[in-house]
N, C-alpha and C positions, 0 to 999 in steps of 0.2 A: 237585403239589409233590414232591422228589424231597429226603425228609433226606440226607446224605451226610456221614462221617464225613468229617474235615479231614486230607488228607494230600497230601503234597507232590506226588505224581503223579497224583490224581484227575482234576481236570480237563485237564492234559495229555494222560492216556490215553480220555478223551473224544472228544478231537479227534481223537486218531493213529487210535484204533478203533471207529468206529460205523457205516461203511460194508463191509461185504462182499457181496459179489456173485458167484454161480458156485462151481465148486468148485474148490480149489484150484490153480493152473495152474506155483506152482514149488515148490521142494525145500523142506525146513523146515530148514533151513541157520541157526543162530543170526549172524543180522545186526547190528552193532553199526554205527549211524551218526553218523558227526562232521561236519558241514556248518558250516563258516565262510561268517559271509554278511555283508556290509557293503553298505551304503548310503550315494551320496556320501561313502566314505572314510571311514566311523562305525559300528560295529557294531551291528547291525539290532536293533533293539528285540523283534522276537518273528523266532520263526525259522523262517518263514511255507516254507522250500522243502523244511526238515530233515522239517516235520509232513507236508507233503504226498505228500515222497516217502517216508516212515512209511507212511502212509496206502497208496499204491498198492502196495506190500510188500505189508502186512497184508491187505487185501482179495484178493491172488493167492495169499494161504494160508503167507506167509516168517515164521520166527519173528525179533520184532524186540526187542533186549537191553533193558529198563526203562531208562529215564530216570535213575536212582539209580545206575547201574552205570554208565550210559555218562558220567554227570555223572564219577565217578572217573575215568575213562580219560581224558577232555577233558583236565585238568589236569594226566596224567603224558603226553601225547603233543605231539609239536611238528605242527601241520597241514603248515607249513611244508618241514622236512625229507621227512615223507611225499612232501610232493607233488613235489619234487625227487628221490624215488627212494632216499631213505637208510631202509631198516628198523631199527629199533632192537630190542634183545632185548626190551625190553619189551611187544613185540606178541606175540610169544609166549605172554606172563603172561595177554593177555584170557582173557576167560569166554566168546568168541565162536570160531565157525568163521568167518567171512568179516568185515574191516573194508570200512565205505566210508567214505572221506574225500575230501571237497572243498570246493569254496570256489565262493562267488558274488562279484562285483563289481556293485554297482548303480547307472549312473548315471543322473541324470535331469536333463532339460534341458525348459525354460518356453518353448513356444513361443505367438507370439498365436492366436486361436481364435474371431473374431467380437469379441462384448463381453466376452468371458473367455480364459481361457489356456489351453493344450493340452500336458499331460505326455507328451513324449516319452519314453520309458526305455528304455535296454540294458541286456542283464544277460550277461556273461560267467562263462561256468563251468565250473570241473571238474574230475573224481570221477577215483578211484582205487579199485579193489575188490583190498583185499589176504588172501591167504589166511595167517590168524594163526601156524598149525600151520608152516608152512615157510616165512613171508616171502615167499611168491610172487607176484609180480604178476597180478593175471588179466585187468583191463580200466585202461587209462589211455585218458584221452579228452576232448576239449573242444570246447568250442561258445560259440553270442551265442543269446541269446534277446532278443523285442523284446513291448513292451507302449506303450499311450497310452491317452490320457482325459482327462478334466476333471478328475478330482479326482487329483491325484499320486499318496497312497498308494494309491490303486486300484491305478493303473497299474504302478506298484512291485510291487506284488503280484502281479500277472497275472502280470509277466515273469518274478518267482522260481519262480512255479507252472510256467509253463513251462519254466523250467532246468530244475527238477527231474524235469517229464517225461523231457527230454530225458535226464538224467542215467539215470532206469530203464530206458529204454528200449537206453540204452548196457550196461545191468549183466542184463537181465534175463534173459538166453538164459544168460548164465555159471553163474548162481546156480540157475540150473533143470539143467544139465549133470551138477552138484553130487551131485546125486538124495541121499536118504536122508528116512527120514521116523517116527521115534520118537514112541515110544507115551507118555501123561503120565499124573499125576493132579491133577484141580483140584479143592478143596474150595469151594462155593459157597454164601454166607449168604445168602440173602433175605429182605428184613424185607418187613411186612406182608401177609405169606401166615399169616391168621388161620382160614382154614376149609380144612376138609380134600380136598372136592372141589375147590378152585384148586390145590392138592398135588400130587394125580395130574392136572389139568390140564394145571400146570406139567411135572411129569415125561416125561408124556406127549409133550409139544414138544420137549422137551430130546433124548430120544431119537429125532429127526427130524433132527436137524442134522449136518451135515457133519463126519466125524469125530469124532463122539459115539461111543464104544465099548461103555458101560454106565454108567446112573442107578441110584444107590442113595442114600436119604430116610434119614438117621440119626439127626436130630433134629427135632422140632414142636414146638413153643411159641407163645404169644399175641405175643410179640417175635420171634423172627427162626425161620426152619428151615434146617436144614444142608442137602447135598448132597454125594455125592461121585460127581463124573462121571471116569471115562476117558476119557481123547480122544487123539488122534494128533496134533492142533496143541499149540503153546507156549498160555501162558496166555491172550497176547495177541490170535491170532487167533480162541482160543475166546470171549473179552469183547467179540470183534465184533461176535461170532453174537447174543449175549444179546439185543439188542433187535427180533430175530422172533421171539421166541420170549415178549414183553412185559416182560422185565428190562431195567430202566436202572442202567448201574453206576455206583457212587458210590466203590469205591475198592478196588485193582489193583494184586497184587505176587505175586511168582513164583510159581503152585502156590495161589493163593487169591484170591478175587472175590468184593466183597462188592454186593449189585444191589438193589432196588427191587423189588416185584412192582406191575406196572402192565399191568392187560389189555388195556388200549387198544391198545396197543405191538403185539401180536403180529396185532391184527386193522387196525392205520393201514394208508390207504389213501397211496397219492403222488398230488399235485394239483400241479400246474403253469398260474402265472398269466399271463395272455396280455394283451398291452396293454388297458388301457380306453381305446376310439375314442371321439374327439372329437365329438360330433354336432349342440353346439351354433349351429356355424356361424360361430363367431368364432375367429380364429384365435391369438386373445391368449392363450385357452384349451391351445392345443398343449402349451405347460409339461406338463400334468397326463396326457397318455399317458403317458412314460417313467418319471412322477413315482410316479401312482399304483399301479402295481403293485409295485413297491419296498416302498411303504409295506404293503400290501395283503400281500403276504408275509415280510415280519417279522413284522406283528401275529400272520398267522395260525402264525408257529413255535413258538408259544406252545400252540397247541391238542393235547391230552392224546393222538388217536386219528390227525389226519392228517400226513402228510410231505410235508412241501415240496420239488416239486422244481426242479430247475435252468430257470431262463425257458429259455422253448422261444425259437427267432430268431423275430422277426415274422414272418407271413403275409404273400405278395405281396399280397394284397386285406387288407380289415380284417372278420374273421370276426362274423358274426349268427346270434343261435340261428333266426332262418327261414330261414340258409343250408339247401340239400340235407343229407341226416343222411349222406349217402354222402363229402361233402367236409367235412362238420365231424370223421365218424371218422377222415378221412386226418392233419385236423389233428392230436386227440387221440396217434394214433396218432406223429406227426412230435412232440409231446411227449416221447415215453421216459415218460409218466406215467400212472397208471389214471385218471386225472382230469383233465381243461381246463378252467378257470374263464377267461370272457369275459367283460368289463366294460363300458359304455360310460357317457360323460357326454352328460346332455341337459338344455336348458334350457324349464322350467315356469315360465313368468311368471317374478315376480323369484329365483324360486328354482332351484337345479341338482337333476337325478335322479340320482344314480348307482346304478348296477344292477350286476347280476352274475348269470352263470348258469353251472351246472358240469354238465358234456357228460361221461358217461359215455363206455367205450368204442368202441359203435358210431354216436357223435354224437347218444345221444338225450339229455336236460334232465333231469338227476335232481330238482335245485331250484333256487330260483332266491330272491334276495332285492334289496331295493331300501331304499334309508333317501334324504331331502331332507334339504339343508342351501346355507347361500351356499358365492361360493368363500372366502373365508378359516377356512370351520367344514371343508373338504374334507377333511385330514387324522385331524380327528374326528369325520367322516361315515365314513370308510373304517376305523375301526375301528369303528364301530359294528356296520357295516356284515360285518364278520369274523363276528364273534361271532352275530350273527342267521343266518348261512350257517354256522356252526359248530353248533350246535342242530339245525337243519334239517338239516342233513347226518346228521349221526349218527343222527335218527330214522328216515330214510331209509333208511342203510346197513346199520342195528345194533340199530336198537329191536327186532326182533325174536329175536336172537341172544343172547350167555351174555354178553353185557356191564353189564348192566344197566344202572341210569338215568344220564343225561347226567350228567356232572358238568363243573362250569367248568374253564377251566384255572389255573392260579397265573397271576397275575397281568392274565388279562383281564379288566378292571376292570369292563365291560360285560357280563360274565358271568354269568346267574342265579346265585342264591346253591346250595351245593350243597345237594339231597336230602335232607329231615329223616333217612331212614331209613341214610344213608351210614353207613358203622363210624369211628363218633371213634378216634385211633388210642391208643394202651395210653400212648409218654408224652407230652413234648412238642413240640408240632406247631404251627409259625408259618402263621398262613395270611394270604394281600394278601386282604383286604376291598374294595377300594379302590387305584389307582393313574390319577393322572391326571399328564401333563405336556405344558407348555405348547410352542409353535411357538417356537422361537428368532430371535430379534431380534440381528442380532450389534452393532445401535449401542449395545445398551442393558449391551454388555459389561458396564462397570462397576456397573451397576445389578446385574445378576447375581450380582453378588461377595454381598450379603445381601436381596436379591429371591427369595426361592422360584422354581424354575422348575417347580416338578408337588410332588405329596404321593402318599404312602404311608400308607395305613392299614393296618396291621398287630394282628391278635389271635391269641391263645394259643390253640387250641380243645384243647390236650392236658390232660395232670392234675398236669403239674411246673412250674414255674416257670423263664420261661427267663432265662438270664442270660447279660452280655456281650453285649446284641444290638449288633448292626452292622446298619449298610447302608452300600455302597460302588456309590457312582456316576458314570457314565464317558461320554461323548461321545463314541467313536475319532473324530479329523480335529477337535476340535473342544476336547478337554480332554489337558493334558499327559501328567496323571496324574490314576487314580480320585480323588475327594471320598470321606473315611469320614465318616460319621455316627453317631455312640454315641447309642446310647437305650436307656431305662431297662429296668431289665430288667420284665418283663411276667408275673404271675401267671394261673393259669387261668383262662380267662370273660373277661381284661382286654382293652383295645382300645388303641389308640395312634395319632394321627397322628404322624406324620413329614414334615417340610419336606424336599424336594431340592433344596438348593444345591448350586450349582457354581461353578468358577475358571475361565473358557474363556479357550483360550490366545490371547494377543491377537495375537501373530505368524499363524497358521493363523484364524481369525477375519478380520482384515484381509484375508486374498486371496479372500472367498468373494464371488463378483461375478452369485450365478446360485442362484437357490430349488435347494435340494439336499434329497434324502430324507437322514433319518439315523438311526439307532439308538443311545437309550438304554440302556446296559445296565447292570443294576441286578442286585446280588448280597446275599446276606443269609445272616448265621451268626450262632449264638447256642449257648449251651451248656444241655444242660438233667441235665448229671451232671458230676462232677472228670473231664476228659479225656477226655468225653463230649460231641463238635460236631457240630452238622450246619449245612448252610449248602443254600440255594439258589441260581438266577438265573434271570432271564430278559429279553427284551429289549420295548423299545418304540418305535415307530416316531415320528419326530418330524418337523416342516420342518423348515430350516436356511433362512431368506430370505435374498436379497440384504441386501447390508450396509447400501446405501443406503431397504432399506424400513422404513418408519414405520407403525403401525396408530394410524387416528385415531379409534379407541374410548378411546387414551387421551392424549390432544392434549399434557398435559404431557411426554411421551415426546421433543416437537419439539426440547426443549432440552437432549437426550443430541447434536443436531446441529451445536451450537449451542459448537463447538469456538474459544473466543476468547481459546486462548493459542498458537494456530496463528501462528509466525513470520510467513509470508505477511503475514496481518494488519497488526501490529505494522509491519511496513516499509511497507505501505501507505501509516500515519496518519500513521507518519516522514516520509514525501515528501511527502505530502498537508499538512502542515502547516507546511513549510520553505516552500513554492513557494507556497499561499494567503495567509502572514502580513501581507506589505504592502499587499493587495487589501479587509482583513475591516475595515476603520474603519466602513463606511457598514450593516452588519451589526449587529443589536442584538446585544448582548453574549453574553446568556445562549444565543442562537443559532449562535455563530461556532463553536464543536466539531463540532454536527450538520450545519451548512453547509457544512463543510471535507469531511469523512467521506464525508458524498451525494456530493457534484460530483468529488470523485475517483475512486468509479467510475465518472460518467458518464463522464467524464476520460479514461479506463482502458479504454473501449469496451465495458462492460457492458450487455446488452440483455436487455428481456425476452423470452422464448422459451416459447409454449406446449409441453408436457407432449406427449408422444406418447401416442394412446392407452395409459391404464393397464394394463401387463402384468399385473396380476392382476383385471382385469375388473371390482371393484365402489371404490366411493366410500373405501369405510374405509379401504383398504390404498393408500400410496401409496409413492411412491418419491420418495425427498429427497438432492440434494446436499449435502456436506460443504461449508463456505466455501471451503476450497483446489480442490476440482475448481470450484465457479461460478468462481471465477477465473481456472484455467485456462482453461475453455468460454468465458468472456463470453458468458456467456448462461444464463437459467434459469426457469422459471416462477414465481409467484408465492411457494410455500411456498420454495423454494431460496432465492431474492433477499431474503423476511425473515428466515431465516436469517443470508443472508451481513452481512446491514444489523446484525443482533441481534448476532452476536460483533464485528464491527469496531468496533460502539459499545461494548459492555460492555470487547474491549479496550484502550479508553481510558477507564473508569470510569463510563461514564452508563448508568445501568439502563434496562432496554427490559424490554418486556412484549409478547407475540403479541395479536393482537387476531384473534379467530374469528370469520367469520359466513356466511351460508349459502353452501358450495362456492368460501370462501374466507378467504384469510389475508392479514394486513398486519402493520405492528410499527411499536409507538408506542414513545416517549422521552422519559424524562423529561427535563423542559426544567431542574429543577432553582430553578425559581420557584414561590412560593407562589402559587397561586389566587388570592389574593386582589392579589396583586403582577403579575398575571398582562400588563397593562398593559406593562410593562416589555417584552415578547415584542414589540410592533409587530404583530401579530397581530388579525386580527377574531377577537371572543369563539369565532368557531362554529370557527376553528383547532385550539383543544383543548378540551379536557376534564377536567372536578376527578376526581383519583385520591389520595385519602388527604390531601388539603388541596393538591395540586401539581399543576399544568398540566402535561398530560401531549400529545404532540403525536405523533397518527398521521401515515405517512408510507405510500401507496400505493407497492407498490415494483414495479409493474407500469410505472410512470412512470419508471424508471429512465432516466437520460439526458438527461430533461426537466431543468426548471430546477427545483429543490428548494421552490419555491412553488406546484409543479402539481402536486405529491408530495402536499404539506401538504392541499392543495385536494381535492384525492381521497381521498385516507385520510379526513378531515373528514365530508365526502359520506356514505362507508361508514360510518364511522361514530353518527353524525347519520341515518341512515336504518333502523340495527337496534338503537340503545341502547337504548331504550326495554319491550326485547322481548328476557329472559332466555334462553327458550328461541332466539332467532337470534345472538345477541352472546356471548362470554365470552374471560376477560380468561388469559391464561397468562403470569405471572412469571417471567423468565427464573431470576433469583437462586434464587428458590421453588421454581420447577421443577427446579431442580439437584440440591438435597436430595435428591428419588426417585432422578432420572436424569439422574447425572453424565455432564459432557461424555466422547463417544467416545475413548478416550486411544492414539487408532493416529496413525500418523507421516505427515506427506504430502507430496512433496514441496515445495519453497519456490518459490512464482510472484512472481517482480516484474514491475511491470507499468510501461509510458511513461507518466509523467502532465505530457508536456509541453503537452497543447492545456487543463490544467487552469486557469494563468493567464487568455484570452480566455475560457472556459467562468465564472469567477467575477465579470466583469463585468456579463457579459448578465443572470447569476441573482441578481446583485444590485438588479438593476431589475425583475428580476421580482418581488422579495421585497418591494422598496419600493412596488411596485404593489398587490399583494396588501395592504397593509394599509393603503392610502392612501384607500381610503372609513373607515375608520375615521382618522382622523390626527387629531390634535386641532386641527391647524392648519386642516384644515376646516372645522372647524366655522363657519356663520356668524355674524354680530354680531347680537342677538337683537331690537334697537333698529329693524337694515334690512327684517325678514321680516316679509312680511303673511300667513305660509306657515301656518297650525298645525301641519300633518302635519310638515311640515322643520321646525320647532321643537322639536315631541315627538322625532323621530329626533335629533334636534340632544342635548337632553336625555340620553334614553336611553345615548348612545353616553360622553357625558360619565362618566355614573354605572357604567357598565360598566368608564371608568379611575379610577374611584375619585374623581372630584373630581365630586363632588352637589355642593359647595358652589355650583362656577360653573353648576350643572344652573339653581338657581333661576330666575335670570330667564328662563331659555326655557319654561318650565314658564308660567310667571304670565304672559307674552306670551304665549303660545298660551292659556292659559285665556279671557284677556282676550277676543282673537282669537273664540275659537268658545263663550263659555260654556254652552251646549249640551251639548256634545260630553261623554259620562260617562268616554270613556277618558283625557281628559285631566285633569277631576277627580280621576281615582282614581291617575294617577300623583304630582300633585300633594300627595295626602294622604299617598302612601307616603314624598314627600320629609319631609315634615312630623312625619312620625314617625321620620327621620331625624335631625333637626335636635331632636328633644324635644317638639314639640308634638303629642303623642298625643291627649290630648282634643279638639283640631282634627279631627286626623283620624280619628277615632271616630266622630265624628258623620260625617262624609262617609262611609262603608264604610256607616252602619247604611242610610243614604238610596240608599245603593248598591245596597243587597242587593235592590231592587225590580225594578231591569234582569237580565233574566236572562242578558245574557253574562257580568256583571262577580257573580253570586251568590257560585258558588263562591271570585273572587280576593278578594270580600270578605272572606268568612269566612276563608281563609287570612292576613288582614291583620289582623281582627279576633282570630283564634289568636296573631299574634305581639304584639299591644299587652297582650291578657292575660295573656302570659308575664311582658314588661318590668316590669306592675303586680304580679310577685307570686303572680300566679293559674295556677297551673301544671294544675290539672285543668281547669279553666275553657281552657285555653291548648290542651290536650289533647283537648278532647272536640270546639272548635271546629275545628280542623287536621285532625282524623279526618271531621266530616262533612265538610267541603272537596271531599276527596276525587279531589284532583290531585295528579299526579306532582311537583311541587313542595312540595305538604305533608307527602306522606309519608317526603321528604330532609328537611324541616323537622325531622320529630318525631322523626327518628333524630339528626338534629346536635343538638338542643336537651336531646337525653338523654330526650323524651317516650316512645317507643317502645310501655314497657310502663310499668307503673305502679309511684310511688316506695314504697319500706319505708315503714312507720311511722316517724313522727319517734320521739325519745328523749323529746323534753320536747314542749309543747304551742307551736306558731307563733303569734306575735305577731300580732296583728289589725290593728294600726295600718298603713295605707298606707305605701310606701316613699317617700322623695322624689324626685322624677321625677330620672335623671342628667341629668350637663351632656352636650351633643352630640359625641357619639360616632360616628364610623362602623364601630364592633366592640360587638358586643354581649356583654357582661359575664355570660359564662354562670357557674351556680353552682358549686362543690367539684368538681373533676373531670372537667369537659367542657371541650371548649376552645372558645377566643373565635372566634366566628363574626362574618365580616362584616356588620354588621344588615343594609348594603342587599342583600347577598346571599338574605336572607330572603326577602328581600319581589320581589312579579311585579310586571315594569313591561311596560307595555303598548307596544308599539314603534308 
């Protein structure tokens, strides 16, 4: 962790100066730089060409004017005039011997790229090096520079890095011409140099560096020690040096450096990571070379001791640590780094290896580590995976040198905790205990708005109290602007989590069309005196998925897809309900909306379309159409098509629900009839399904096309074959599910679609529908008087009492008893009439005479459970329905309120028998339950 006083130039002069290399190769000429840069005709948000070409100044040894001085001069100089050649007196006034002024133009142009889009960029530009002293021109000059990629602001970026070369490499022979080279003095604080041999350690280094003239130590203390070094650079170049020498600076202004003592620093190695080779053999896999090195070094820039260097270009072959050690050293060597980490993925049964092994200089295996995980844990395998090669590394490199023991880095969450023996430092000191954050979803945008996406665990290990904490957290490419987060301030020994929400920009979000690596980066300040801050940061590596992927670990997730106020939509049901209206008479009623809705995207040319193999290689992680793209496609697999079915009905007000079951999905509708009305549908009973007292009606949307009766028939099927069985069935609420994860709120465009073949299309599926439920019709049934049938009487029966009229049940019942008196299944449906109609002691006695056949025990006792309740006898009602022991009893003892067992009464229950009611087909449940069908209760035997 690095405290750092809060000032306006600190982390700026981070960036401008942490790289030097060599000794210095131009004059020390005070360089004041003004760089205008605009992007698409908008001024550049960071000033990505100004820092760079900072940056290769300062590393050739140039002194460059602070940031706070050159911010004055921006504001009294026109760039404009400059660059047309007008000097003004006020050039004169700088604090510098040489201005450079220029300006970038950045355009960028979208071109296509496969299944995603390709950032073209140009970047024109150019520099002026004015000598302040006389006004004189010394370099004017212009150029284009080009960049491309997938992700725009990459691209953007690339190309201003490249202006800016361009631009030093116009300036740099001038500025070397210049010559002169003055002597300084910098005063240098460093805190936590607490023991006196790290002192002359320090010292000792100090006096090794590049125009270092003379170290002299003027102050020691448990808080900070002074320094006063001479040197021959500006401040700036000497603040570069600091980090060979184990100093990180924290904050930087003319003639004073205030730095960190971190020994790691001056003994980091450079490691450079090289793709991880694919080896499982599947090619779906390829994503994760380019992917996971990305990740793999961010996490590791976190680590206290190594430096990450620049990816080396892939190898024409793909490197093995059993390659020769003779062509692994040419690689390392073709790195620019002391280090080459090579990685590869392989597949172990259901599981993936990822490995890693880092090649010293002459290609031999210093160590090596390996962590398992699937592919959707890969992002959290690979940092695991850091931090285990981070350990290992250092005992390697350092366990026997003046570094003493390992310690974690901030922030790597997966980091032993550090060293009981570590030095607590004197005040207050935040340390991450703890940082985890999740893979980005980008449909779950709106969830994200109060959905945590990762946590922070944050404690005090110091002896003040710190106050004013922050945490500020950022997404580049993916949030506008940081999220701050205030938390409480935190006493010594205290601990704290912290939720990380985010706002991710839904404009930059919508174009992400392709698993992207990305960086978290997360910043943290607090105070722990009046005027007294320190803050840290540091980054975390994250996925970014396609927009269209879905993780179905959490299935309610489906109805962030589930966009059903999509105009598209809405004009659909508009046409779709003008051109069906004079066709829907011969339609039962309650069906004419769902019937209209189906057959106009058969209508429409909608097809089902299996899935290409899954790009991310396992079950959970899938990939889901938006309704407006199925629409434009006509075409879509399973989860897409009950999607598109799920918003086009909710948008016209019918609630739909996902219906789950094994390696597949459907969506049912509510029909908007009671259960018990259910009749009314034209529907065989097996059609739908009781949900909350309502017939609810799956629709196979794999059938799309079909006639909306082969739809019903299939969903039916599915469903009817895993109900029964919790673990393969479960029900996801579209409305319900919206609460977590709100619909995606991006734009798409508007598809109309021809639904002229709709007309002849609702004919056919009107015969189809009639068909489907014409073994049930009541007009079939036969005359009970003609059949010498029993079995077609009890079906006869049965099919009656299912539309609710038991009444006309009877005589087919008592002619088939007549028929087979024998036969126990038609007795015991008989009796259940009976208990229909009021005659319970009739049918009591037939159950108790029943319970001897052992097919009909259990529906006994289930019968016998419901005549107990009607008398009154509610434990007696309860203990019979429990032994039963069939999935029909124990819906019984949830509708009947039996469940668990009742309070105590208040007062003492009347013992007198109730008077049997009059004939009822609802059963008159007590205080608080609702009236259940009686015949519903009860099993009739078909």
């Amino acid at each position: 962790m690095i405290p750092a006083r809060s000032c306006p130039v600190a982390f700026l002069l981070c960036a401008l100066a942490l790289v030097v290399s060599g000794p210095p190769a131009l004059a020390s000429e005070r360089v004041m730089l003004i760089i205008e840069e605009r992007v698409d005709d908008r001024p550049a948000a960071n000033p990505v060409a100004e820092i760079h070409l900072s940056e290769r100044l300062i590393a050739a040894g140039q002194q460059v004017v602070d940031a706070v001085e050159t911010e004055r001069a921006r504001r009294a100089i026109s760039v404009d005039k400059l660059l047309r050649g007008v000097i003004d007196a006020e050039i004169t006034a700088l604090n510098c011997d040489v201005l450079l002024v220029g300006r970038t133009a950045t355009i960028q142009e979208e071109i296509p790229y496969g299944v995603t889009a390709m950032s073209a960029v140009s970047t024109e530009w150019t520099v002026r090096a004015v000598a302040v002293d006389t006004g004189r021109v010394l370099v004017s000059t212009a150029g284009t520079a080009q960049g491309a990629g997938t992700q725009a602001q990459a691209a953007a970026n690339a190309a201003r890095k490249k202006a800016a070369d361009a631009m030093y490499e116009a300036v740099a022979k001038t500025l070397d011409a210049k010559g002169g080279a003055p002597a300084g003095a910098v005063s240098l604080t460093v805190r936590d140099l607490q023991e006196l041999a790290d002192v002359e350690t320090l010292k000792s280094r100090l006096a090794t560096l590049d125009g270092v003239r003379s170290v002299s130590v003027r102050f020691v203390s448990a808080d900070e020690t002074r320094i006063d070094v001479a040197v021959t650079h500006d401040t700036w170049a000497f603040a570069a040096l600091l980090k060979k020498v184990g100093l990180e600076v924290a904050e930087l202004s003319r003639g004073a450096v205030t730095a960190r003592w971190t020994p790691w620093g001056a003994a980091g190695k450079s490691l450079a990571v090289a793709a991880f080779t694919n080896e499982t053999g599947i090619d779906q896999h390829d994503w994760i070379e380019p992917t996971l090195p990305e990740v793999f070094a961010t996490e590791l820039a976190n680590s206290r001791y190594l430096r990450v260097a620049p990816r080396p270009a892939p190898p024409a072959a793909p490197l093995s640590p059993t390659d020769p050690p003779a062509e692994l050293a040419r690689a390392v060597k073709a790195s620019g780094a002391d280090l080459l980490a090579i990685g590869a993925l392989e597949r172990l049964g259901p599981q993936l290896r990822l490995s890693v092994t880092v090649l010293g200089p002459g290609g031999e295996a210093i160590t090596a580590a390996q962590v398992f995980s699937t592919e959707p844990g890969l992002v959290d395998a690979t940092r695991d995976l850091v931090w285990a090669l981070d350990a290992r590394l250092f005992e390697r490199l350092f366990a026997k040198g003046a570094l003493g023991a390992y310690q974690p880095a901030f922030g790597g969450k997966r980091a032993a905790p550090a060293p009981a023996d570590a030095r607590a430092p004197a005040a207050t000191a935040l340390r991450v205990r703890d940082v985890a954050f999740s893979d980005v979803f980008p449909a779950l945008l709106s969830a994200y708005a109060t959905r945590p996406l990762g946590k922070l665990v944050l404690a005090n290990d110091g002896t003040r109290t710190a106050t004013d904490v922050r945490v500020r957290v950022a997404v580049p490419g993916l949030t506008a602007a940081p999220a701050t987060l205030v938390v409480a301030d935190l006493a010594p020994g205290q601990e704290r989590e912290v939720p990380l929400t985010l706002v991710l920009d839904r404009g930059r979000v919508q174009q992400i069309s392709e698993n992207t690596p990305a960086q978290a980066e997360i910043a943290i300040s607090w105070t722990h005196a009046p005027g007294d801050q320190s803050s840290d940061s540091f980054t975390v590596p994250i996925l970014v998925f396609d927009k269209n992927a879905l993780d179905w670990s959490e299935p309610a997730a489906i109805a962030a897809f589930t966009t059903h106020k999509d105009p598209s939509l809405d004009a659909l049901a508009r046409a779709a309900e003008r051109l069906a209206r004079p066709a829907l008479d011969a339609v039962p009623e309650p069906l004419r909306g769902a019937f209209t809705l189906y057959e106009a995207l058969g209508a429409a040319g909608l097809r089902y379309q299996a899935d290409a193999r899954n790009p991310f290689g396992v079950t959970r992680l899938d990939a889901v159409a938006f309704p407006a793209e199925t629409l434009a496609r006509k075409a879509g697999d399973c989860d897409d098509l009950s999607v598109l079915m799920a918003a086009l009905f909710e948008s016209q007000g019918t609630a739909t629900a996902f219906v789950l079951t094994p390696g597949h999905v459907l969506v049912a509708f509510d029909s908007g009839v009671a259960t018990r009305d259910a009749h009314k549908l034209g529907l065989p009973p097996s059609a739908h399904f009781d949900r909350d007292g309502r017939a609810w009606i799956p629709l196979e949307p794999t059938r799309v096309g079909a006639p909306l009766a082969e739809a019903i028939s299939a969903g039916a099927a599915e469903v009817q074959r895993h109900r029964d069985d919790p673990k393969r069935f479960q029900l996801v609420d579209t409305a319900t599910a919206w609460r977590t994860f709100p619909p995606f709120p991006a734009a798409f465009a508007r598809v109309d679609l021809a639904l002229d073949a709709l007309p002849a299309r609702l004919s056919e599926s009107t015969r189809a529908l009639a068909a489907l439920g014409a073994d049930h019709d009541l007009a079939a049934v036969p005359d009970p008087a003609a059949s010498d049938d029993p079995a077609a009487l009890n079906r006869a029966a049965v099919r009656l009492i299912e539309r609710g009229q038991w009444r006309r049940a009877a005589p087919y019942l008592e002619r088939a008893r007549t028929l087979a008196p024998d036969r126990p299944d038609l007795a015991y449906n008989l009796a259940n009439l009976r208990v229909v109609e009021g005659r319970r002691a009739e049918a009591q006695a037939t159950y108790e005479s029943l319970r001897e056949v052992p097919a009909l025990a259990e529906p006994s006792l289930h019968a016998l459970g419901v005549i107990a309740y009607l008398d009154g006898r509610a434990d007696d009602a309860r203990t019979l329905l429990k032994r039963s022991n069939l999935p029909d009893s124990k819906q019984a003892l949830t509708r009947l309120g039996l469940a668990s067992p009742p309070k105590p009464p208040a007062r003492p229950r009347s013992t007198r028998k109730p008077a049997a009611p009059p004939p009822d087909p609802f059963l008159g449940i007590r205080a608080g339950v609702e009236r259940v069908p009686l015949d519903e209760l009860l099993i009739w035997l078909p």
